[in-house]
TORDO-357915 format. One record per residue (C-alpha): residue in three letters; x, y, z. Coordinates in nm, 3 decimals. Layout:
N
[node "ALA",[X,Y,Z]]
...
// end
This chain:
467
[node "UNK",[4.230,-0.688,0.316]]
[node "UNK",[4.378,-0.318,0.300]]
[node "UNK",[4.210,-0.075,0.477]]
[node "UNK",[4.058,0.247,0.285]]
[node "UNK",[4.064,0.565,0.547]]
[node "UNK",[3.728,0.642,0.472]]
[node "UNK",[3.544,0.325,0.559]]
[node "UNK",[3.624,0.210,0.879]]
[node "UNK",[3.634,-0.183,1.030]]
[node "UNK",[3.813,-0.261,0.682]]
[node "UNK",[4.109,-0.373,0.835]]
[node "UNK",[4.173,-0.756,0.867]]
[node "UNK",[4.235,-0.773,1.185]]
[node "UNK",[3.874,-0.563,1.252]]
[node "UNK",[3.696,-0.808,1.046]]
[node "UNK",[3.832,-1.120,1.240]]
[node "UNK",[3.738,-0.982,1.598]]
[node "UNK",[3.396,-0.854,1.471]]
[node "UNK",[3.316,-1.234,1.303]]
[node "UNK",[3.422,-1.366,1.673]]
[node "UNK",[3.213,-1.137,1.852]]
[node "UNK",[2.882,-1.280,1.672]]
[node "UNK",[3.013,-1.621,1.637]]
[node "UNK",[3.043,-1.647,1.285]]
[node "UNK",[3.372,-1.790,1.155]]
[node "UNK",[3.397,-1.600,0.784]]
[node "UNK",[3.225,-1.379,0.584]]
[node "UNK",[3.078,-1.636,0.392]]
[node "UNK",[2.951,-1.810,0.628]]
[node "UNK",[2.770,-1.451,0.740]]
[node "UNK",[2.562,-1.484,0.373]]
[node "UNK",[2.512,-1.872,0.399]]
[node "UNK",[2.112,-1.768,0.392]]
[node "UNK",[2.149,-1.646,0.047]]
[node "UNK",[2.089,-1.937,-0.201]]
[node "UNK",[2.418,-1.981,-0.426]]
[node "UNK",[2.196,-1.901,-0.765]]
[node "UNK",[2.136,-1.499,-0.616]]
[node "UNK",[2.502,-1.470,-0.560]]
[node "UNK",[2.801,-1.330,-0.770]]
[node "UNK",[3.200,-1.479,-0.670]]
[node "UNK",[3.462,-1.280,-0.702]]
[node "UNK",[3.514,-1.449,-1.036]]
[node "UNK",[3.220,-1.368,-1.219]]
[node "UNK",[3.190,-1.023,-1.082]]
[node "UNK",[3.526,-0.967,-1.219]]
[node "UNK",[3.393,-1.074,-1.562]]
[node "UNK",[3.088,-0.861,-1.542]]
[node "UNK",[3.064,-0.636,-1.848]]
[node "UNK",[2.925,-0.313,-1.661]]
[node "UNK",[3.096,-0.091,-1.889]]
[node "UNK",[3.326,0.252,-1.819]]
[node "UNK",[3.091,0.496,-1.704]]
[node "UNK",[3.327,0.688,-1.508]]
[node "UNK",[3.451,0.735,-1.834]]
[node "UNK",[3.172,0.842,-2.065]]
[node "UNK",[3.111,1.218,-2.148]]
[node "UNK",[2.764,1.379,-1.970]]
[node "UNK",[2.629,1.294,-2.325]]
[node "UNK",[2.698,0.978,-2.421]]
[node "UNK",[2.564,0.871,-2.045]]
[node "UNK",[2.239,1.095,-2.180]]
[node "UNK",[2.202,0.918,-2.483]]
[node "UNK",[2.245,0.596,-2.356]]
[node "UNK",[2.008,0.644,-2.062]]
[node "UNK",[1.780,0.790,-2.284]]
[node "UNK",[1.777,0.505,-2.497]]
[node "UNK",[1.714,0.242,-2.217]]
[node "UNK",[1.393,0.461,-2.151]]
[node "UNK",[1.288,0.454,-2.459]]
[node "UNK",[1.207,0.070,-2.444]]
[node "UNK",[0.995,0.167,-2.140]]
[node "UNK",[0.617,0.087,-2.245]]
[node "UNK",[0.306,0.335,-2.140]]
[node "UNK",[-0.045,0.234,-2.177]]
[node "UNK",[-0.341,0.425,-2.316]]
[node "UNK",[-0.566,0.368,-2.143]]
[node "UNK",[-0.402,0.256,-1.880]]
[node "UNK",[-0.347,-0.105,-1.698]]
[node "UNK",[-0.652,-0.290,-1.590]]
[node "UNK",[-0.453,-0.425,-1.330]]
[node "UNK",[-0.582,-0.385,-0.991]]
[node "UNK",[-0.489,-0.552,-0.682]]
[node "UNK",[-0.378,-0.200,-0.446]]
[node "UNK",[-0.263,-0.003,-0.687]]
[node "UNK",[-0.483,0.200,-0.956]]
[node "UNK",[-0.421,0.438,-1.271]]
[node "UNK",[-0.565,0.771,-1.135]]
[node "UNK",[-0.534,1.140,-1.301]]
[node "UNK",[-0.281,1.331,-1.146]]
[node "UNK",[-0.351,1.723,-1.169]]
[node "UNK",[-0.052,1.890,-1.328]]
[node "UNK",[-0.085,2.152,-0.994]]
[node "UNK",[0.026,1.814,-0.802]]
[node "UNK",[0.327,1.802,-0.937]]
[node "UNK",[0.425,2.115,-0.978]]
[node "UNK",[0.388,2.189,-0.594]]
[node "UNK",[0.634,1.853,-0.510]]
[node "UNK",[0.896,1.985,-0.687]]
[node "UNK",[0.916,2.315,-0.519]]
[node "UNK",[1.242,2.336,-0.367]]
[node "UNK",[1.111,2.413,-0.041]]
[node "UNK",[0.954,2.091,-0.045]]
[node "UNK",[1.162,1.839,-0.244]]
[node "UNK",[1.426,1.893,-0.071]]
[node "UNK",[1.309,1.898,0.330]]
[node "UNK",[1.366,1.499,0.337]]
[node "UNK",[1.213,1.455,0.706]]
[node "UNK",[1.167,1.661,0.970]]
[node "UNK",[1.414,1.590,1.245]]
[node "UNK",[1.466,1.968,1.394]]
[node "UNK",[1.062,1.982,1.294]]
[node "UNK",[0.968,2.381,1.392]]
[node "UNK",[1.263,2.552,1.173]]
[node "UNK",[1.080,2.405,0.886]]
[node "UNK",[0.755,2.595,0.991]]
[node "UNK",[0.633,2.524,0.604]]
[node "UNK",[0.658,2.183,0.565]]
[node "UNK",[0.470,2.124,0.920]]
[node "UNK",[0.204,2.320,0.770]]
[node "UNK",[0.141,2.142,0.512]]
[node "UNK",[0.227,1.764,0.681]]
[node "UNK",[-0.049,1.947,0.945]]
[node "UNK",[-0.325,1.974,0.643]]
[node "UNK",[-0.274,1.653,0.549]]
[node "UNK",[-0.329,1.493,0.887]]
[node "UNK",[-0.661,1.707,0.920]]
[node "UNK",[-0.763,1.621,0.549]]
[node "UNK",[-0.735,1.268,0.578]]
[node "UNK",[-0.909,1.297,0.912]]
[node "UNK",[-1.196,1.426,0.809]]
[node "UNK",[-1.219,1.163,0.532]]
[node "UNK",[-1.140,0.867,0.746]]
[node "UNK",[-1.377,1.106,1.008]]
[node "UNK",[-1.111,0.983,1.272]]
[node "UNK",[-0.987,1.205,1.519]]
[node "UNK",[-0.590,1.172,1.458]]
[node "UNK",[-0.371,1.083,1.164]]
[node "UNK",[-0.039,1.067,1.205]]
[node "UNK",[0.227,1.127,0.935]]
[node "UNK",[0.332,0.898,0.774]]
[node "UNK",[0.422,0.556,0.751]]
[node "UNK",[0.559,0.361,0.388]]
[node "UNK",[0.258,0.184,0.203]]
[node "UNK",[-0.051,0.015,0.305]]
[node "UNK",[0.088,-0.329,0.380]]
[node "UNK",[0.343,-0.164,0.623]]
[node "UNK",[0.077,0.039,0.746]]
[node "UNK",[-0.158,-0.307,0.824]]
[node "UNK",[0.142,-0.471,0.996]]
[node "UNK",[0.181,-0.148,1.231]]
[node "UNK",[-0.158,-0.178,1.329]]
[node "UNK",[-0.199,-0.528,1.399]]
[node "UNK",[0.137,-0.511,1.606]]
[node "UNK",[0.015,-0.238,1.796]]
[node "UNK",[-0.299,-0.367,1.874]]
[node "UNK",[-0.110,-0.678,2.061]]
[node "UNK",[0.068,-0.352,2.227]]
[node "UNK",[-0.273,-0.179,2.362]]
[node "UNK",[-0.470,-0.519,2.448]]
[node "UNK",[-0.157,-0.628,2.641]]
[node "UNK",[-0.158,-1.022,2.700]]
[node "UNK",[-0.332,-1.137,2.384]]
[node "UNK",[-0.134,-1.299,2.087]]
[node "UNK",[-0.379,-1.371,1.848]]
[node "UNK",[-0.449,-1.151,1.546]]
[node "UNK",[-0.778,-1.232,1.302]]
[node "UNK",[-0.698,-1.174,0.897]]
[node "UNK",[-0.955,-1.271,0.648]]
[node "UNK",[-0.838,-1.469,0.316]]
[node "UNK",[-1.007,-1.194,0.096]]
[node "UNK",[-0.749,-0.926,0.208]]
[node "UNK",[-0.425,-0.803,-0.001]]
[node "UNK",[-0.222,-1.122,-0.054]]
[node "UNK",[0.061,-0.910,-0.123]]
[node "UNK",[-0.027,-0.709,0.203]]
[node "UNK",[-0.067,-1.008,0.350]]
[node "UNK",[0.345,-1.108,0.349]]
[node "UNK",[0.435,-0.812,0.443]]
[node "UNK",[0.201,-0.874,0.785]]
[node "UNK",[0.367,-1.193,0.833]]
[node "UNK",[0.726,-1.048,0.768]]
[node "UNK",[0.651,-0.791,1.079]]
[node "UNK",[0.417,-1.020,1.297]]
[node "UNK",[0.664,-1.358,1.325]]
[node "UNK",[0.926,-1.202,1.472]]
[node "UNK",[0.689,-1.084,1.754]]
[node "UNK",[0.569,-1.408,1.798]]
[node "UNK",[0.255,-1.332,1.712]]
[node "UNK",[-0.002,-1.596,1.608]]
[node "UNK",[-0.178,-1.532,1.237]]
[node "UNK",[-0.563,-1.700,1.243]]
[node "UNK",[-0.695,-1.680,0.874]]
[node "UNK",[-1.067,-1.600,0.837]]
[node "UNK",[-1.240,-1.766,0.527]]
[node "UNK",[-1.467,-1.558,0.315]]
[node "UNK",[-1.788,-1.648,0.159]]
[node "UNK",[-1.726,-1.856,-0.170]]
[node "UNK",[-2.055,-1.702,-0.298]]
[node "UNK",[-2.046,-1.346,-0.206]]
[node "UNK",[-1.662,-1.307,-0.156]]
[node "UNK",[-1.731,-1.099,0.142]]
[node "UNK",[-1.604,-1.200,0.509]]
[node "UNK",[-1.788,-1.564,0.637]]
[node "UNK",[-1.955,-1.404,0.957]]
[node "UNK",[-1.991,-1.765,1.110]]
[node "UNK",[-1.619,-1.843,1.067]]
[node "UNK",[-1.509,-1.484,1.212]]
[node "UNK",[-1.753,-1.541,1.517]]
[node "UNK",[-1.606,-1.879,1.572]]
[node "UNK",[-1.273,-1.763,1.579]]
[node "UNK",[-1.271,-1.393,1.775]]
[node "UNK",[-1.206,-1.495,2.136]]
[node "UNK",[-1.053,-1.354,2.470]]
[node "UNK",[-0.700,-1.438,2.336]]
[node "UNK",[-0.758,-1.193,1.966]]
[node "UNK",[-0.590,-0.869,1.972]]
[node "UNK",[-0.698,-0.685,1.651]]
[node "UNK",[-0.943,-0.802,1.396]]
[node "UNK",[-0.830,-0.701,1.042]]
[node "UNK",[-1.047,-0.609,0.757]]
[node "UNK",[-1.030,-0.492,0.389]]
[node "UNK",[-1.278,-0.248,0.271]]
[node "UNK",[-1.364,-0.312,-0.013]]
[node "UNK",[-1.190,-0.636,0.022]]
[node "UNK",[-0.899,-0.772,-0.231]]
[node "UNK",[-1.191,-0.899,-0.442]]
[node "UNK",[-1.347,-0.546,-0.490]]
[node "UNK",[-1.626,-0.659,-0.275]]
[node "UNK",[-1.766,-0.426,-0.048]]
[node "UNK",[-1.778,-0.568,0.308]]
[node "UNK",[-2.065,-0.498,0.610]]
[node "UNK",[-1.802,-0.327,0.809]]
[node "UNK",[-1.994,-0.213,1.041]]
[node "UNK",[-2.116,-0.621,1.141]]
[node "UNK",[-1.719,-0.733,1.133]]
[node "UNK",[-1.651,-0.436,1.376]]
[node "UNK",[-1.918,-0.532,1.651]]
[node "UNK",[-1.832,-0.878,1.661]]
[node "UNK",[-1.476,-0.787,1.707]]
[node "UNK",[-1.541,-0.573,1.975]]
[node "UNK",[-1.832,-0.792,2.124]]
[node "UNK",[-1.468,-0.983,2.244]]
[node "UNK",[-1.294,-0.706,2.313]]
[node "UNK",[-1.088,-0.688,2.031]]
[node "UNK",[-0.953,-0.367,1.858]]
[node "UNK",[-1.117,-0.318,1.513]]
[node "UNK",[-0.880,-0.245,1.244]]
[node "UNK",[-0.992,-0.162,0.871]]
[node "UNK",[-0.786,-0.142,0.575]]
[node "UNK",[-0.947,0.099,0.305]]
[node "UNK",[-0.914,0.216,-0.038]]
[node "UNK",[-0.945,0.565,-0.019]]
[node "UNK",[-1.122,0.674,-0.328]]
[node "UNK",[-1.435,0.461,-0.202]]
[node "UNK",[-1.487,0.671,0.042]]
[node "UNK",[-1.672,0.931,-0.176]]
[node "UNK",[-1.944,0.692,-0.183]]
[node "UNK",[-1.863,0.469,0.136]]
[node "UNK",[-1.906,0.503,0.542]]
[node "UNK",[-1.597,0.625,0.654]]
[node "UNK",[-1.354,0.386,0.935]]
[node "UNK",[-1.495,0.619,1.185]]
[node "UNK",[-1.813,0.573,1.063]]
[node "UNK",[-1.839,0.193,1.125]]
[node "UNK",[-1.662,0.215,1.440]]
[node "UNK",[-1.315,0.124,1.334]]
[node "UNK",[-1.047,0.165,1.637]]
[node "UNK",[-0.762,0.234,1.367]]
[node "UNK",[-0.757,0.247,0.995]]
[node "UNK",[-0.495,0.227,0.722]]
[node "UNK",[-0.483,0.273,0.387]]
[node "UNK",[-0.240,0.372,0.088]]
[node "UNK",[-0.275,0.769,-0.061]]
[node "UNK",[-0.123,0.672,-0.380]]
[node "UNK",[-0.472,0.721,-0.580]]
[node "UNK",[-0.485,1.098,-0.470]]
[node "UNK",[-0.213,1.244,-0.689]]
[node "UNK",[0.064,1.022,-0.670]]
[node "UNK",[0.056,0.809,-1.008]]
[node "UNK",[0.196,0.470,-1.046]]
[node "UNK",[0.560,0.538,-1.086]]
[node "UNK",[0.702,0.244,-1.115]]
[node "UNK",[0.625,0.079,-0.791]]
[node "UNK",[0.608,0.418,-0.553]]
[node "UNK",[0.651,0.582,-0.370]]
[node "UNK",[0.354,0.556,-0.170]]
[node "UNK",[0.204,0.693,0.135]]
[node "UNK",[0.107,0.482,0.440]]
[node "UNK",[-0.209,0.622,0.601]]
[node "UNK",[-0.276,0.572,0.982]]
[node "UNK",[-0.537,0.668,1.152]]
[node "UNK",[-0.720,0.597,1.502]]
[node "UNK",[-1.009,0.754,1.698]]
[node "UNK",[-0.959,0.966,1.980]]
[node "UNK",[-0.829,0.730,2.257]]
[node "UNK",[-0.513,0.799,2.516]]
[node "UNK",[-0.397,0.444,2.487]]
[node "UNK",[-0.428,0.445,2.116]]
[node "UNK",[-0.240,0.767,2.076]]
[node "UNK",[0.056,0.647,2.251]]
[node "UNK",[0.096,0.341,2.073]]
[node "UNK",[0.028,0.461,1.714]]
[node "UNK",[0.387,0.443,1.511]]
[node "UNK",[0.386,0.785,1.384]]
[node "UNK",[0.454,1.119,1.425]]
[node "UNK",[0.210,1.437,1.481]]
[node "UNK",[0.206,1.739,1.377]]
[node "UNK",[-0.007,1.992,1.586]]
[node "UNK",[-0.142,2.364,1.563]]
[node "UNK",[-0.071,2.611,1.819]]
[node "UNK",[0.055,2.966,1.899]]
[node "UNK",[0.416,3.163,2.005]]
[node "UNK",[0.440,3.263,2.326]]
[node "UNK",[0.273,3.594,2.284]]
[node "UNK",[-0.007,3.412,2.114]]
[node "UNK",[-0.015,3.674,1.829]]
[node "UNK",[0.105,3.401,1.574]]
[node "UNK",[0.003,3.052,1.478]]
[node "UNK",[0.218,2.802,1.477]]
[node "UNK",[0.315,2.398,1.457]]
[node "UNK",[0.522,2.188,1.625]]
[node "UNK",[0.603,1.800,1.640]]
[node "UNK",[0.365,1.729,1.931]]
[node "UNK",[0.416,1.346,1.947]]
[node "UNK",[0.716,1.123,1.812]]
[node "UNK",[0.635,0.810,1.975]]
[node "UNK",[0.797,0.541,1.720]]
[node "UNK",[1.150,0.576,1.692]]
[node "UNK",[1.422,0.456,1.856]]
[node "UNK",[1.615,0.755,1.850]]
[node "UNK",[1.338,0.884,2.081]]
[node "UNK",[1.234,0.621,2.302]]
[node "UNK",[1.517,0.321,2.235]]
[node "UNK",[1.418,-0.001,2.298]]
[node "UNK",[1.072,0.123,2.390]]
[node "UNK",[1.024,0.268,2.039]]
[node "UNK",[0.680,0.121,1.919]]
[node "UNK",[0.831,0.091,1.579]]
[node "UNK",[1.176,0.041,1.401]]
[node "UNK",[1.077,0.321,1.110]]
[node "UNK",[1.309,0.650,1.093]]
[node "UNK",[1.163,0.786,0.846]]
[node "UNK",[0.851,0.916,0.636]]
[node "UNK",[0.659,1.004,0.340]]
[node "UNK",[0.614,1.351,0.410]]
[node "UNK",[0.667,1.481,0.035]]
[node "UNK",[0.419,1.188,-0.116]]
[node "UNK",[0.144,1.345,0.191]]
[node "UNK",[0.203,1.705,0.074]]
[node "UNK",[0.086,1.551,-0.265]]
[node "UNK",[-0.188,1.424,-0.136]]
[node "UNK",[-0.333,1.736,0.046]]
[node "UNK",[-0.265,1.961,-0.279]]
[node "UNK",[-0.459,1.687,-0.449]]
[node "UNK",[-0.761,1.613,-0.182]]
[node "UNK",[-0.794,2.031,-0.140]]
[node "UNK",[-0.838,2.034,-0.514]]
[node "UNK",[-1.122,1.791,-0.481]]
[node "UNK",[-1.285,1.898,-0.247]]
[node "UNK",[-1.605,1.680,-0.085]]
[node "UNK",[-1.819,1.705,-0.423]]
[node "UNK",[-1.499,1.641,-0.675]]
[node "UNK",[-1.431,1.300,-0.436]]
[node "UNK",[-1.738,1.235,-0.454]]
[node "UNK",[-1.733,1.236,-0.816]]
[node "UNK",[-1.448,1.060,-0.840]]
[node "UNK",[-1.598,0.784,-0.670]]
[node "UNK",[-1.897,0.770,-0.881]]
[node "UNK",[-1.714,0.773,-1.193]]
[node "UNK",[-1.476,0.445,-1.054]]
[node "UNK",[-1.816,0.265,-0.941]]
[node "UNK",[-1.997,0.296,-1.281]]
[node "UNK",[-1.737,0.252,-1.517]]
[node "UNK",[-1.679,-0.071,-1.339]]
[node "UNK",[-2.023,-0.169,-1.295]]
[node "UNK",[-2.089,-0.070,-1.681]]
[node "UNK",[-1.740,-0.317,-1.776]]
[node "UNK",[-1.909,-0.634,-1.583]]
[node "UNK",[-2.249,-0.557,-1.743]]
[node "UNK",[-2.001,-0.609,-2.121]]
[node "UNK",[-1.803,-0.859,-1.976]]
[node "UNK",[-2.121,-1.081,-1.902]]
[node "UNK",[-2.246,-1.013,-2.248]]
[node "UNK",[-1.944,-1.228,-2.389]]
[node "UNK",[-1.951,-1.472,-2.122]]
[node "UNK",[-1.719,-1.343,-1.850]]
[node "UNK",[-1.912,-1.371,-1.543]]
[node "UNK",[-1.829,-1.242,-1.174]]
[node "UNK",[-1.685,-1.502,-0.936]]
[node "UNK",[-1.873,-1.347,-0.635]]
[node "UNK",[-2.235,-1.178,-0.616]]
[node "UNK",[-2.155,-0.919,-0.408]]
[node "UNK",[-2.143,-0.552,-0.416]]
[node "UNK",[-1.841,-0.430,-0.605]]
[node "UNK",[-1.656,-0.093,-0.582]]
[node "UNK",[-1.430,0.006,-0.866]]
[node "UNK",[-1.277,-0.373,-0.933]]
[node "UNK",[-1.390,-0.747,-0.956]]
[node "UNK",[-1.304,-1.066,-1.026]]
[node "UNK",[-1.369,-1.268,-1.329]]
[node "UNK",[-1.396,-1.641,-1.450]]
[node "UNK",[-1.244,-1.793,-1.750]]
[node "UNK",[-1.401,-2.128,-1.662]]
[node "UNK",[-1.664,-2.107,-1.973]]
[node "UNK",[-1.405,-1.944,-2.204]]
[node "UNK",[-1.201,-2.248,-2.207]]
[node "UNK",[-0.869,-2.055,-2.238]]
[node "UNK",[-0.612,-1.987,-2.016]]
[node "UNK",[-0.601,-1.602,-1.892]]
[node "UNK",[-0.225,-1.607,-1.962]]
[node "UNK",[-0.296,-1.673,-2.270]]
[node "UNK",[-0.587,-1.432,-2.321]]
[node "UNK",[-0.318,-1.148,-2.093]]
[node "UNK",[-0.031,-1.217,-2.380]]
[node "UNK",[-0.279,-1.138,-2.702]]
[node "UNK",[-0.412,-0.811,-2.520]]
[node "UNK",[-0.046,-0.686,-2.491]]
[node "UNK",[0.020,-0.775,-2.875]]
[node "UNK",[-0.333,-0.567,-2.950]]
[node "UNK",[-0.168,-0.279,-2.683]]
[node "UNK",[-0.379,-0.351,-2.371]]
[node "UNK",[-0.267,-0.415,-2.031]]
[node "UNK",[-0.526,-0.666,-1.884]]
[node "UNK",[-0.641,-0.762,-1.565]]
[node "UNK",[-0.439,-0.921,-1.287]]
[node "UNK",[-0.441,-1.308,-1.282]]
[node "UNK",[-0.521,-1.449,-0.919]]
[node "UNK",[-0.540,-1.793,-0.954]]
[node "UNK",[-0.200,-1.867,-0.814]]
[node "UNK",[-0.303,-1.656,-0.540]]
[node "UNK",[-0.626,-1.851,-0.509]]
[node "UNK",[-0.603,-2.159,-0.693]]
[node "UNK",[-0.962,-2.245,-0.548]]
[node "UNK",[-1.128,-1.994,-0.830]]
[node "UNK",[-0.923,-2.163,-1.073]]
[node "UNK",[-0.868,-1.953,-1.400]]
[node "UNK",[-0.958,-1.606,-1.258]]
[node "UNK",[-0.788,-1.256,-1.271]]
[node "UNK",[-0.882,-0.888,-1.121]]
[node "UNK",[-0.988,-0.615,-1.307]]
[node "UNK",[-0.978,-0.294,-1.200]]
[node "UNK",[-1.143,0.029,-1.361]]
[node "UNK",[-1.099,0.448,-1.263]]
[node "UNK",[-1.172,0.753,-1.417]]
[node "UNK",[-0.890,0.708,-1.662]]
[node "UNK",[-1.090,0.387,-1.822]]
[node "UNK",[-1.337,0.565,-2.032]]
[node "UNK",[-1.648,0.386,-2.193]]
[node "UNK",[-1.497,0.380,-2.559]]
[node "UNK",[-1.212,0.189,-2.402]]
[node "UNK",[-1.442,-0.042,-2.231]]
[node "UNK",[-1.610,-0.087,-2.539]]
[node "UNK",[-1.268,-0.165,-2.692]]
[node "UNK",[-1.115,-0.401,-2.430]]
[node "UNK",[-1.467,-0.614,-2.455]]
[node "UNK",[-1.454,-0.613,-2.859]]
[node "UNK",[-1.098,-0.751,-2.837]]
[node "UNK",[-1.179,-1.022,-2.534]]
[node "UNK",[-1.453,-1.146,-2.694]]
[node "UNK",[-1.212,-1.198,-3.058]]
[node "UNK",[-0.952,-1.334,-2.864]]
[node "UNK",[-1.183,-1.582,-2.663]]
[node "UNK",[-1.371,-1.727,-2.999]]
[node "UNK",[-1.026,-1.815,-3.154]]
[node "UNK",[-0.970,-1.455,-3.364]]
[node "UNK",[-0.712,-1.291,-3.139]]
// end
């Protein structure tokens, strides 16, 4: 192996005593965990066509680029799909603050108070989304939801020191779900599952009472659950707490026009994803991790995060912010960091305050309206052709659906929707596989009641044998 003088340990002789240091006699025997079928040999990467783009001309790399985009595919309206992630309108204001230099280009704030702009406007944020969570502190900002849920259940085994034992319900974000187990195992943390009420969909009561104990650190719960289902927060909170448990809810944040609030039902911390206010879909992100907990010393210091706090120069004639707590990394605390993140989603939270101060508390509210009875009016249609609700329970902006009288596959009924230009539901039941042929649906402002009318015209062809 030759060395290059701008990488260093490239040398053989490097390689060799690093291998020996961590006991590992080759290279490949350092990427033994990745199954033979994901990797490429020397051989066949050699034989890769990947073309000569070093040599192509600005635009021929346009045109070509261009032309991959082109067989991109956009919806109208848009995907039914649910599941943590929803179409919402994105004001064109939004946007056009995010790409403000100032902005786009601070990437994090590591020498915070030169940057006296951006901790402005990471300060709004925090005090926006704590007066809709009506929690006293926010900090800003972890990655997504799921990361945020896994940060909150390890730091509740942090603040209730000696207990191992975290509570999740079935009925939460499968896909948040792994990403909980990904952080938690490591920690050794024990994961008890909490079944939910096959009727209702909502949390069993009996089951969670049977399981909080002594040894149960945090208590998690989705509100509305994965199901759409709204849950009786308040109940799951007391019985958590009844044990001494910390109370942790995970919440979509649009519902809140119309919901209680975390604080509200006496949530300790609560997480959440700001991707419906103003951040699109994207392609898979980025999002924007919310974390929030009530006003609470021992909560403070644990919470992964960074805050951002108001105060004045020394000759108090001036506002201004500063970094007041940076408790999570390990550039600041080492091995006594609470978390491993080094970064944040500071431009996707400036989005989000642009977006909630252009709302306001009556446009949320709105907002929230429209997602509750546009959804409420599809399950009214979908009934009419036969597609009934798999739980009775109260239902936010999504729900899921049986095919079990239609006596087709949803795959099947998912592929003829694309051919006829629609993006259907999500299909759980490989996820749950005791609901059988069910999917998710999922309906916002952007769904309006023409396309409703639509998407139930074409499900009902498709399902008699027309589609």
């Amino acid at each position: 192996m030759s060395t290059h003088p701008w990488i260093p340990n490239s040398s053989s002789e490097t390689v060799k005593k690093m291998l020996e240091t961590i006991g590992v006699s080759s290279i490949e025997e350092l990427f033994k965990d990745i199954p033979p079928e994901a990797r490429i040999s020397p051989e066949k990467w050699m034989s890769l066509e990947i073309g000569k783009g070093c040599m192509l001309s600005e635009l021929e790399a346009k045109r070509i680029i261009e032309e991959r985009l082109s067989k991109n595919k956009v919806f109208n309206p848009p995907p039914y799909m649910g599941g943590g992630v929803y179409p919402h309108y994105v004001p064109p204001l939004v946007r056009y603050i995010l790409s403000r230099g100032e902005f786009l280009t601070a990437y994090t704030p590591y020498q915070a108070e030169i940057s006296q702009g951006l901790m402005q406007a990471i300060f709004e944020y925090q005090s926006l989304m704590a007066e809709l969570f009506q929690m006293e502190l926010v900090n800003a900002s972890m990655y997504d939801w799921a990361s945020a849920a896994a940060e909150a259940l390890l730091m509740s085994v942090r603040v209730k020191r000696g207990r191992r034992k975290v509570l999740v319900p079935y009925n939460v974000n499968p896909f948040h779900f792994k990403v909980i187990e990904t952080y938690l195992w490591p920690h050794g943390v024990r994961i008890e599952r909490v079944r939910y009420d096959s009727g209702k969909g909502s949390v069993d009561m009996e089951d969670l009472k049977a399981k909080v104990d002594a040894e149960t650190a945090g208590v998690y719960l989705q509100y509305p659950n994965f199901f759409g289902v709204v849950e009786n927060a308040k109940a799951v909170g007391e019985i958590a707490k009844e044990k001494g448990a910390l109370f942790i809810t995970g919440v979509y944040p649009v519902a809140l026009g119309l919901l209680k609030a975390p604080g509200e039902v006496g949530a300790d911390i609560a997480v959440g994803d700001g991707q419906p206010f103003g951040l699109g879909l994207n392609y898979g992100g980025p999002y924007l991790g919310i974390f929030a907990v009530r006003y609470d010393q021992n909560l403070i210091r644990q919470m992964p995060g960074r805050i951002i706090g108001l105060t004045t120069t020394l000759d108090g004639s001036q506002r201004a912010f500063a970094m007041i707590l940076q408790a999570r990394e390990q550039h600041i605390k080492r091995e006594k960091a609470t978390s491993n993140i080094c970064t944040n989603e500071a431009l996707a939270a400036i989005g989000v305050a642009v977006y909630l101060s252009l709302l306001g508390k009556t446009g949320l509210r709105k907002l929230a309206e429209l997602n509750y009875y546009r959804a409420h009016y599809a399950a009214s249609r979908f009934n009419e052709i036969g597609l009934n609700r798999v739980f009775s329970g109260e239902f936010f902006n999504e729900f899921a659906v049986s095919l079990g009288r239609a006596g087709i596959s949803y795959r099947e009924i998912h592929k003829k929707l694309l051919e006829k230009g629609i993006h259907g539901g999500l299909y759980i039941g490989d996820l749950y596989p005791e609901l059988g042929e069910a999917s998710l649906w999922a309906f916002t402002e952007l769904h309006f009641k023409a396309d409703i009318d639509k998407l139930t015209g074409l499900l009902k062809e498709i399902i008699s044998g027309g589609g």
